[in-house]
Backbone as CSV, one residue per row, in Angstrom:
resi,resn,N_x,N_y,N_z,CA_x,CA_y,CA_z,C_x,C_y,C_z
1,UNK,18.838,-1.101,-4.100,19.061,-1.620,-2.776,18.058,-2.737,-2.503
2,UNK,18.346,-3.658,-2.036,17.697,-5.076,-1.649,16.959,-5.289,-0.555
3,UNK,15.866,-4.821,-0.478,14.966,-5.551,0.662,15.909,-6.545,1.859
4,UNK,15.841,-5.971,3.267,16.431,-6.675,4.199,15.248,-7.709,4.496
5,UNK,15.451,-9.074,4.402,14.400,-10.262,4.389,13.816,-10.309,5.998
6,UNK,13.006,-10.317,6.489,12.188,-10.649,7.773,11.802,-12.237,7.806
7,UNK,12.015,-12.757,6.593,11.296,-13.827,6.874,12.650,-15.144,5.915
8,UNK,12.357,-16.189,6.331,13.190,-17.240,5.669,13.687,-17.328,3.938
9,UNK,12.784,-17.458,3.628,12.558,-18.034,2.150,12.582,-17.067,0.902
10,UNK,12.731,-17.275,0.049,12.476,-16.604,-1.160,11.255,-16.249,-1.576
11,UNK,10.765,-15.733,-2.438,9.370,-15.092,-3.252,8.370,-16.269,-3.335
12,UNK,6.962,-15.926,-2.923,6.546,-17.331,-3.627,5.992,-17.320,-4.428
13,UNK,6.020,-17.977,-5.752,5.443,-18.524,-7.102,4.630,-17.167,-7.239
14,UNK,4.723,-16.621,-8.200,3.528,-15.049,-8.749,2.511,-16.593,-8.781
15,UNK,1.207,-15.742,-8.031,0.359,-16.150,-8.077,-1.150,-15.401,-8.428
16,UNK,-1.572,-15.672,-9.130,-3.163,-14.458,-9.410,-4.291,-15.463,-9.253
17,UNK,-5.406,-15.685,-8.208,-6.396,-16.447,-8.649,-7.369,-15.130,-8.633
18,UNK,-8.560,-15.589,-9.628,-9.801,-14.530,-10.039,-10.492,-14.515,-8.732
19,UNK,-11.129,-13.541,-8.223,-11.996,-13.755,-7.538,-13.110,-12.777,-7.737
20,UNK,-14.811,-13.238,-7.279,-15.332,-12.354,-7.362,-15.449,-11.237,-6.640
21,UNK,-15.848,-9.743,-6.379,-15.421,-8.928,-5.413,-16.014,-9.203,-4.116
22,UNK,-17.821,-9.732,-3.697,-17.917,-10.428,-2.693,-17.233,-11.362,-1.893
23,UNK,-16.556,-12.574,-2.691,-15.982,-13.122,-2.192,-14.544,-13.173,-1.894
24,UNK,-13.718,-11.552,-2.355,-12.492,-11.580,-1.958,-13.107,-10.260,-1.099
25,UNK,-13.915,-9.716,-0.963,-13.919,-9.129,0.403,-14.498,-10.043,1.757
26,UNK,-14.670,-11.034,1.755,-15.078,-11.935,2.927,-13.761,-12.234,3.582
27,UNK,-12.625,-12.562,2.366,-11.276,-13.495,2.617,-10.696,-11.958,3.047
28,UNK,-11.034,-11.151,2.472,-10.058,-9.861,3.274,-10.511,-9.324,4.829
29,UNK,-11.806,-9.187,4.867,-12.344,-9.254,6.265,-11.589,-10.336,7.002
30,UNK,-11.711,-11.571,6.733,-11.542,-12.348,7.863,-9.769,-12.459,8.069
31,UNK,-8.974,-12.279,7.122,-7.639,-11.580,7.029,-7.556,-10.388,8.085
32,UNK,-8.222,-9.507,8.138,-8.121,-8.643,8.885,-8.563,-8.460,10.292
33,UNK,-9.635,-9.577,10.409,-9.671,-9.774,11.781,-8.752,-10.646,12.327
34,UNK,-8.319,-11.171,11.627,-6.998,-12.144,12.419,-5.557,-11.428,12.307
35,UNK,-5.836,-10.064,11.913,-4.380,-9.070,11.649,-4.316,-8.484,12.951
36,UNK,-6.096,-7.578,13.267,-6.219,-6.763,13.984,-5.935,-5.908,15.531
37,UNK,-5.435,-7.760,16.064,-5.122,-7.556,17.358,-3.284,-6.902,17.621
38,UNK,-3.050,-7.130,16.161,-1.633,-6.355,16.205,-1.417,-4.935,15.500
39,UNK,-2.741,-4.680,15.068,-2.266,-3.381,14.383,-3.024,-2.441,15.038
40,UNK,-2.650,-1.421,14.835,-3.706,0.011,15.071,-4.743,0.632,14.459
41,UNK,-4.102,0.111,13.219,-5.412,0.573,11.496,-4.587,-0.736,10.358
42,UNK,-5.818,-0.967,9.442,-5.741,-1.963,8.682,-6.536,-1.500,7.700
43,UNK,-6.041,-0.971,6.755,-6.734,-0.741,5.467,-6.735,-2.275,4.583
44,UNK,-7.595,-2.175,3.717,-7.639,-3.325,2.551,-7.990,-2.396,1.441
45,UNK,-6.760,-2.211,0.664,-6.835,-1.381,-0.269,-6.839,-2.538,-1.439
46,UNK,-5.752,-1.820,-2.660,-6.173,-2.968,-4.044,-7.231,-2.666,-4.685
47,UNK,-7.291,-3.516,-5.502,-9.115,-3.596,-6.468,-10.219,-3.641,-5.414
48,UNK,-9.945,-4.304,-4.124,-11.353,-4.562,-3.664,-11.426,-3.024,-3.052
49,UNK,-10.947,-2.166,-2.556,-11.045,-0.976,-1.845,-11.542,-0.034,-3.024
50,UNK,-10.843,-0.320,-4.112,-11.700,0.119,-6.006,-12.304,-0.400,-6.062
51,UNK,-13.676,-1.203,-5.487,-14.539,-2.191,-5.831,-14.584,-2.838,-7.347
52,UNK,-13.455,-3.510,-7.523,-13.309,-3.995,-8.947,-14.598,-5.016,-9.097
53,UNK,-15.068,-5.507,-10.227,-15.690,-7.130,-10.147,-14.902,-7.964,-9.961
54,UNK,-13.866,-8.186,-10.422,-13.022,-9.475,-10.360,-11.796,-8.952,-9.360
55,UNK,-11.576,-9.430,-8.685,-9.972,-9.350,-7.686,-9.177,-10.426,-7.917
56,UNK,-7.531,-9.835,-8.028,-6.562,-11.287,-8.049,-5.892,-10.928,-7.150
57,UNK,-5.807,-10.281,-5.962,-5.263,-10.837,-4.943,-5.699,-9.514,-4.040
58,UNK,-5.093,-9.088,-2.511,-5.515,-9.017,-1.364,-4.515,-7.861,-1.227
59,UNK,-4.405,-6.855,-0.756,-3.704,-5.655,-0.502,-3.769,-5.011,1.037
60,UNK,-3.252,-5.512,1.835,-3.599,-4.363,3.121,-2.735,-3.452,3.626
61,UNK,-2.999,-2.649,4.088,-1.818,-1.215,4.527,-2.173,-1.176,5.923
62,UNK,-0.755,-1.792,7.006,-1.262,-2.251,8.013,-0.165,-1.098,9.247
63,UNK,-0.769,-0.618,9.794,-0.407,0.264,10.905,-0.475,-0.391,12.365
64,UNK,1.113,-1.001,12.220,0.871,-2.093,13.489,1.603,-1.133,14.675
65,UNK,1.126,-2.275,16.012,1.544,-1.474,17.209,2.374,-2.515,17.788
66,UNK,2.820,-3.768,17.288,4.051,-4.820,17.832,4.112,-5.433,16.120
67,UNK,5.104,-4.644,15.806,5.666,-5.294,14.247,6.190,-7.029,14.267
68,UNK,7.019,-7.286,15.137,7.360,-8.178,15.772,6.268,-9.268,16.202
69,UNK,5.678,-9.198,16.560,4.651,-9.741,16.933,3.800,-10.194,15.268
70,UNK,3.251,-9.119,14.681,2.332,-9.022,13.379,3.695,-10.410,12.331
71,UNK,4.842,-10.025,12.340,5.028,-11.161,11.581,5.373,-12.251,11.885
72,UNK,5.690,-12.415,13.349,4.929,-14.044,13.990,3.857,-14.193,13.571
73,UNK,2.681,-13.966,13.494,1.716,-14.244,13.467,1.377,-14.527,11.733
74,UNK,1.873,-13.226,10.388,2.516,-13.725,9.444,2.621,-15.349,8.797
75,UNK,3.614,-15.083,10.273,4.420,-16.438,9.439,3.611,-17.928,10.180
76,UNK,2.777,-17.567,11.494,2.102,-18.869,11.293,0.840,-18.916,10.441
77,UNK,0.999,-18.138,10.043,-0.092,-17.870,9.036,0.260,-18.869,7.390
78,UNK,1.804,-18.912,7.346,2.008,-19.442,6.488,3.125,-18.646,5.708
79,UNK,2.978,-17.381,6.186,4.130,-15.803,5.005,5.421,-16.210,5.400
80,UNK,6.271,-16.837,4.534,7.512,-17.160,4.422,8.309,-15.790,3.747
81,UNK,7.747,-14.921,3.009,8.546,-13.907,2.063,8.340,-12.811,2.732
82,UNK,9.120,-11.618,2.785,8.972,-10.449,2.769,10.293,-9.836,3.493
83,UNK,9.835,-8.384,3.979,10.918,-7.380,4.444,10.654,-6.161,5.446
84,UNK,10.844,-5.393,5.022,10.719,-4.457,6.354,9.150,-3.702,6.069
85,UNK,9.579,-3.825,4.508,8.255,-2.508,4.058,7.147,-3.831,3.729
86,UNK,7.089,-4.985,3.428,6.309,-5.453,2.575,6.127,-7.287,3.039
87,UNK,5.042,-8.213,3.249,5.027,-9.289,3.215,4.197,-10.051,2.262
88,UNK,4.722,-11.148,1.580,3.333,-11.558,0.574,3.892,-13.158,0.781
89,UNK,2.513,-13.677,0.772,1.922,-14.929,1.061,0.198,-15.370,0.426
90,UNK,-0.163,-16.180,0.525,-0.700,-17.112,0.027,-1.985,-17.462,1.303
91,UNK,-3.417,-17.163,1.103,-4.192,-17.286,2.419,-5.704,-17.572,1.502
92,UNK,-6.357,-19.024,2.115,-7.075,-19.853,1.284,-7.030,-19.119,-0.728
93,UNK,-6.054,-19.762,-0.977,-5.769,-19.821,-2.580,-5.626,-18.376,-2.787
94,UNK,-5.509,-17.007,-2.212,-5.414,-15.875,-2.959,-4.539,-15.189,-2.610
95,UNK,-3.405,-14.389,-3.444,-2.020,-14.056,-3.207,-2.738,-12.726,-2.217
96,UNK,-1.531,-12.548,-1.187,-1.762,-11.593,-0.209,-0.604,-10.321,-0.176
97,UNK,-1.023,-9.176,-0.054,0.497,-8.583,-0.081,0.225,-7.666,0.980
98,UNK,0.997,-7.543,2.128,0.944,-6.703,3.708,1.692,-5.905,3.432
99,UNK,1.358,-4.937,3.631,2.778,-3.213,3.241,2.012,-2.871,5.044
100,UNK,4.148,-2.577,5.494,4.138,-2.018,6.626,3.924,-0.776,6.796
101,UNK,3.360,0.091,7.348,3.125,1.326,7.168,3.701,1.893,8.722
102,UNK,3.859,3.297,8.609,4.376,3.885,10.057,2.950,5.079,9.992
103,UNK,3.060,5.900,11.266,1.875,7.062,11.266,2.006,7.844,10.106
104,UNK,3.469,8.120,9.424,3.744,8.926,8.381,3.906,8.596,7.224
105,UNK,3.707,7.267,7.114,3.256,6.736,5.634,1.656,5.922,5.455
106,UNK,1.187,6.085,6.416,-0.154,5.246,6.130,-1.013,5.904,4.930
107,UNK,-1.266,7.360,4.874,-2.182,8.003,3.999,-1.526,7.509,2.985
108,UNK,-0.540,7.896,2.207,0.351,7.851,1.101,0.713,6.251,0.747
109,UNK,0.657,5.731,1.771,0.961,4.083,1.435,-0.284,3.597,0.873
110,UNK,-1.639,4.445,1.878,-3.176,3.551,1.301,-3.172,4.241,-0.130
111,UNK,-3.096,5.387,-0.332,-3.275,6.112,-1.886,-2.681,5.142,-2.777
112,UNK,-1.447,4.711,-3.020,-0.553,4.618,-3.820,-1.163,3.076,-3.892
113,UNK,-1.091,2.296,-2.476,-1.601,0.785,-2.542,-3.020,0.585,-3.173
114,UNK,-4.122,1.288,-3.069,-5.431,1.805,-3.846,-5.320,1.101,-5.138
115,UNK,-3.979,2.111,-5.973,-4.244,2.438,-7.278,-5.207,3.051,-7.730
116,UNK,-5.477,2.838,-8.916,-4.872,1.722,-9.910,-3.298,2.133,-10.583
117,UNK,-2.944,1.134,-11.179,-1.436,1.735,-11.418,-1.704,2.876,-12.469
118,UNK,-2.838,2.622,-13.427,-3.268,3.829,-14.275,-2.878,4.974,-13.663
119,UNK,-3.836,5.247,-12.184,-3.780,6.305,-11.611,-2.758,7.309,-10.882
120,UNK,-1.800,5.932,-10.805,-0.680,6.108,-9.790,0.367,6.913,-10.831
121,UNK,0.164,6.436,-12.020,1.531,7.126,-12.901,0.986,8.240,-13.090
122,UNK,-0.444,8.533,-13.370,-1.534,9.863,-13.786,-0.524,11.059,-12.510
123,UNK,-0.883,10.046,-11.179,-0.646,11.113,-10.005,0.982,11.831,-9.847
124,UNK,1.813,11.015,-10.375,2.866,10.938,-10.082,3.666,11.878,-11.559
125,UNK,2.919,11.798,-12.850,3.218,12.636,-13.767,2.613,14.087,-13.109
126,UNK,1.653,14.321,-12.755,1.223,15.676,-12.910,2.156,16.400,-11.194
127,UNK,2.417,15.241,-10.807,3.687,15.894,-9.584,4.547,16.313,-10.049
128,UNK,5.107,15.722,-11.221,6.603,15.375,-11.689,6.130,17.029,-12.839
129,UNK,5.003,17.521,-13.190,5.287,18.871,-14.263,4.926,19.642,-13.147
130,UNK,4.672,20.016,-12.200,4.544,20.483,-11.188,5.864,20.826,-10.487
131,UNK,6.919,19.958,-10.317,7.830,20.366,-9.631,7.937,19.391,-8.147
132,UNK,7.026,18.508,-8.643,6.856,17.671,-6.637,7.316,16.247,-7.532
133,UNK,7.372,15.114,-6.479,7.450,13.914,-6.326,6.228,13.625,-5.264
134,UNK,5.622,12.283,-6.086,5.021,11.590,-5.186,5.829,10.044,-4.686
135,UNK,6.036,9.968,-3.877,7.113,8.751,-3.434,6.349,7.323,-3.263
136,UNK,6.770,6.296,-3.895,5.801,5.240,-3.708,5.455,4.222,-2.694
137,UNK,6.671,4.804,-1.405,6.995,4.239,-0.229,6.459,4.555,0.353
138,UNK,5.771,5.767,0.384,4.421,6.298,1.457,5.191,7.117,2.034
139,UNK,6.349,7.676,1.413,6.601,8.850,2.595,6.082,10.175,2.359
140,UNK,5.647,10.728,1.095,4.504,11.310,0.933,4.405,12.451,-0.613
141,UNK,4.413,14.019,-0.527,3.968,14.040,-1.954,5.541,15.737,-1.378
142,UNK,6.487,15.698,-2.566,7.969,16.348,-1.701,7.603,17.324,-3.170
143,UNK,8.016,18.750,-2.502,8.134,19.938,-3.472,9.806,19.535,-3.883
144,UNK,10.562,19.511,-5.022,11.258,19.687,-5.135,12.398,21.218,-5.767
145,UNK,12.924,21.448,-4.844,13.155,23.079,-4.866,15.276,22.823,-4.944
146,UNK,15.392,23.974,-6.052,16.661,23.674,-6.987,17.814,24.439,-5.427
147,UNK,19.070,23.386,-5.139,19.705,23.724,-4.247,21.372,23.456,-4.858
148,UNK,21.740,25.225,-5.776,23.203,24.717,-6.546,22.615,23.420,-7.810
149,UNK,23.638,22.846,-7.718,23.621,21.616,-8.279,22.556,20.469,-8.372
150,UNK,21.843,20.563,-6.777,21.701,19.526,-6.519,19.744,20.240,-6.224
151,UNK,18.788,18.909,-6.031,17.745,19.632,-5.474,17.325,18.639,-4.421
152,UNK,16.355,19.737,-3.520,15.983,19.592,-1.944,14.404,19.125,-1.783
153,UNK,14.147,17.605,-1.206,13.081,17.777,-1.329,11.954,18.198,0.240
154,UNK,11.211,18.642,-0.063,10.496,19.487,0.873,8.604,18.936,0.944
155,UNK,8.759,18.532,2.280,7.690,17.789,2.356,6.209,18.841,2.142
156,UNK,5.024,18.264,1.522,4.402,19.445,1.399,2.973,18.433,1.843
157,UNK,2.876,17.399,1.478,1.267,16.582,1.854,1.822,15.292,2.085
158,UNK,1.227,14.572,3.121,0.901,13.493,3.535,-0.203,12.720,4.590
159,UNK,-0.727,13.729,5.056,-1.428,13.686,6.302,-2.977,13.367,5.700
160,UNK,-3.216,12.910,4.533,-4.406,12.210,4.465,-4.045,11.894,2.437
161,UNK,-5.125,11.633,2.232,-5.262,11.125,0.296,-5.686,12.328,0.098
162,UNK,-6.952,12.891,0.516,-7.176,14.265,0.339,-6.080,15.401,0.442
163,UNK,-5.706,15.360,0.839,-4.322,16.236,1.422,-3.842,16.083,-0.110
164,UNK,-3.245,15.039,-0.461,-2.480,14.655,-1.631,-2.661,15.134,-2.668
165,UNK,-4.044,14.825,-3.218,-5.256,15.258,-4.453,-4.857,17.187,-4.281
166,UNK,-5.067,18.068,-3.255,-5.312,19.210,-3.075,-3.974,19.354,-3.082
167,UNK,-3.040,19.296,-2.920,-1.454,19.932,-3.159,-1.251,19.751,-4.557
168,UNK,-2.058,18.941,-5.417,-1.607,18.164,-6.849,-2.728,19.068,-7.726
169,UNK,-3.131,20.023,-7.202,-4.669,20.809,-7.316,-5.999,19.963,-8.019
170,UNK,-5.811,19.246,-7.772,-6.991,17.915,-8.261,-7.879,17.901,-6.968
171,UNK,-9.420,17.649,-8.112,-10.724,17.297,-7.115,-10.221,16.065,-6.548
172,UNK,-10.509,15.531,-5.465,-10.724,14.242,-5.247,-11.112,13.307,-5.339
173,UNK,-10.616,12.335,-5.615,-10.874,10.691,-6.079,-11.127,9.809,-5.045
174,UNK,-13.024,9.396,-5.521,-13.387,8.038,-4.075,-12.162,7.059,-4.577
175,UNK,-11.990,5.727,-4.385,-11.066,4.904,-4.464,-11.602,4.536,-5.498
176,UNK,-13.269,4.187,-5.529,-13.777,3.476,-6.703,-13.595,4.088,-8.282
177,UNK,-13.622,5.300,-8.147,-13.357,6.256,-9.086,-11.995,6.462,-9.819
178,UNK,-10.858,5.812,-9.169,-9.726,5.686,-9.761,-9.108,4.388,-10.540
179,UNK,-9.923,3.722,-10.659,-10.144,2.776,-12.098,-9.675,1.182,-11.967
């Protein structure tokens, strides 16, 4: 199924510039203070929330309170691309990617947006011999329980990352710690 477009244009150009982690957390701060007056919570997840050394681009998990509003502002910003769940644009030289989040996907949206993708398949295999799904949309971590034919999924964690880790019976992971 195809992303319903919010915004004009097509994808723009994959873009990766290096950055060092000081200086792509300055460009994410000041990203986020110019987000802030529309959202409720603003994570900056990605490598810099993993305190990588090097960052290639900008990740935030944004819990807005006028959606409408957040991608006006978007788009004078310059964000021509995106959709309901997701916007990416281009903000002094470093690719940006905005994931919309609701109250019931923010934990699960920041986990998953975190990474690393290492971690994400790690998390998502030991769901999957377990009997759960972890969903990558942020809707959260679903017992799946056999119904006839077919199976039912049954919400069991979402209400924090911790939450997540402890249904998956895993210690918990700082952000930096997940690679």
């Amino acid at each position: 199924m195809q992303q319903q477009s919010l915004f004009p244009d097509e994808a723009p150009p994959f873009f990766k510039k290096q950055l060092p982690l000081a200086e792509a957390e300055k460009v994410a701060e000041e990203l986020k203070r110019e987000l802030d007056p529309y959202c409720m919570e603003i994570v900056i997840a990605g490598s810099i929330r993993r305190r990588r050394p090097i960052v290639h681009d900008i990740d935030l998990v944004c819990l807005s309170t006028n959606l409408p509003a957040l991608i006006l502002k978007l788009q004078a910003m310059g964000c021509n691309y995106g959709g309901k769940k997701l916007a990416r644009f281009i903000y002094k030289e470093v690719q940006v990617d905005v994931y919309f989040a609701t109250l019931d996907t923010m934990a699960t949206l920041t986990l998953i947006r975190t990474g690393s993708k290492e971690n994400n398949v790690r998390l998502c295999s030991i769901a999957r011999n377990k009997g759960m799904k972890l969903h990558a949309d942020g809707s959260g971590l679903f017992r799946i329980e056999a119904q006839g034919c077919e199976g039912k999924e049954v919400l069991i964690a979402r209400s924090s990352e911790e939450a997540i880790y402890e249904a998956l019976e895993l210690e918990f992971e700082q952000p930096w710690e997940r690679g």
